[in-house]
C-alpha positions in Angstrom: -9.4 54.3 44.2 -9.1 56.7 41.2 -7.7 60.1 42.4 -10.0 62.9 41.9 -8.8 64.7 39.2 -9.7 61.6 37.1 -13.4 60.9 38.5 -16.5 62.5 37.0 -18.6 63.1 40.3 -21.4 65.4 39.8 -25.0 64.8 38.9 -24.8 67.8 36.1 -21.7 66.0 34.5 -23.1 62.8 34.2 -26.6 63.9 32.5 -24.0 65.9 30.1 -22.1 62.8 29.4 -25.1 60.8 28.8 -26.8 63.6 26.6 -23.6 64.8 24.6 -21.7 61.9 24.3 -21.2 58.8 22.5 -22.6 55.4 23.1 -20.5 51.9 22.8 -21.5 49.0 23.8 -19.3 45.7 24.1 -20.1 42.4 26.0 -19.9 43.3 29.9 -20.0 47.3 29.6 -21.6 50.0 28.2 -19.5 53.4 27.5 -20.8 56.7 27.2 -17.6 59.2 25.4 -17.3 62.7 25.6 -14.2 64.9 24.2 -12.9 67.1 26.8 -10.6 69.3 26.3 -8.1 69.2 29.9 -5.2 67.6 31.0 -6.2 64.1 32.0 -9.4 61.2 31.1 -12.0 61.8 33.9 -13.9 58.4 34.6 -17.0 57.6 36.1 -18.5 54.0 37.1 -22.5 53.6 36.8 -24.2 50.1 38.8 -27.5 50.1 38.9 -29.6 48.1 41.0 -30.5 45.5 38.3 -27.3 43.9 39.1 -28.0 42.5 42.7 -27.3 43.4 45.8 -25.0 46.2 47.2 -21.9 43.4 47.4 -22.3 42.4 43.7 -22.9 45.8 42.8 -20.0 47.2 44.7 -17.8 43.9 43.7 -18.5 45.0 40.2 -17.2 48.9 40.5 -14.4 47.9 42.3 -13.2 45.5 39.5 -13.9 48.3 36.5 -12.0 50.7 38.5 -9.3 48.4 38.6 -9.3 47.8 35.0 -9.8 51.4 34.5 -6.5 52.1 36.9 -4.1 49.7 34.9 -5.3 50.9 31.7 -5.3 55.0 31.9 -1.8 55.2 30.0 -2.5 53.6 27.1 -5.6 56.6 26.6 -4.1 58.7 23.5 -7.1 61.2 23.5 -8.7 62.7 26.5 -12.2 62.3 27.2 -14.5 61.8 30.3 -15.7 58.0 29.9 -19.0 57.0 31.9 -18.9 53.3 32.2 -22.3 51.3 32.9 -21.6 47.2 33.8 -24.5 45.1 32.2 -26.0 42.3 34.2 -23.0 39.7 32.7 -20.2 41.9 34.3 -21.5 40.7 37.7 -19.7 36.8 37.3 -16.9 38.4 34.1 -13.6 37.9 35.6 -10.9 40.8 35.5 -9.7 39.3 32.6 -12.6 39.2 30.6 -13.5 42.7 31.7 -10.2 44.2 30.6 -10.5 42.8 27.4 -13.9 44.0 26.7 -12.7 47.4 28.3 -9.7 47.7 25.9 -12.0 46.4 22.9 -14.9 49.4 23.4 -11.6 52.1 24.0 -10.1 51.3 20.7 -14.1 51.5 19.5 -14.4 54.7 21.0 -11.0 55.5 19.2 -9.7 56.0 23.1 -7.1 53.6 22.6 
């Protein structure tokens, strides 16, 4: 689990996120970028229901949070990152999701 001072958690912030920020898309994920200006990257993981049911949905966070835990020091600017998983990061493996991850970060100019 991500430690709170790196989750974006309310409603508000995630309607500014998806208003203000910036959209990249890569093969498994879709990432919405906003600059913020504090000490630390703030993330946020979006499932909808598209996906399946509450285990592939929850399967699905669990990996991207993951990806997102092993991946926060390489993050040279700071920014709060919404992350939405398409319908093909259901079956990705970590691998393949980490990869994708990195790719739409150095996009984003994250990484």
């Amino acid at each position: 689990m991500l430690s709170r001072k790196f989750r974006i958690s309310k409603k508000k912030e995630y309607k500014k996120i998806y208003k203000n920020g910036r959209r990249v898309s890569g093969k498994f994920i879709i990432v919405f970028v906003m600059r913020n200006f504090s000490k630390n990257s703030r993330f946020g993981v979006v499932t909808s229901r598209k996906l399946g049911n509450a285990v592939k949905r929850n399967r699905t966070r669990r990996k991207l949070r993951a990806v997102i835990r092993q991946n926060m020091e390489r993050m040279k600017n700071y920014a709060d990152v919404v992350i939405v998983a398409k319908k093909s990061a259901v079956d990705a493996d970590f691998y393949l999701l980490e990869k994708d991850f990195l790719f739409v970060m150095r996009k984003a100019g994250l990484c």
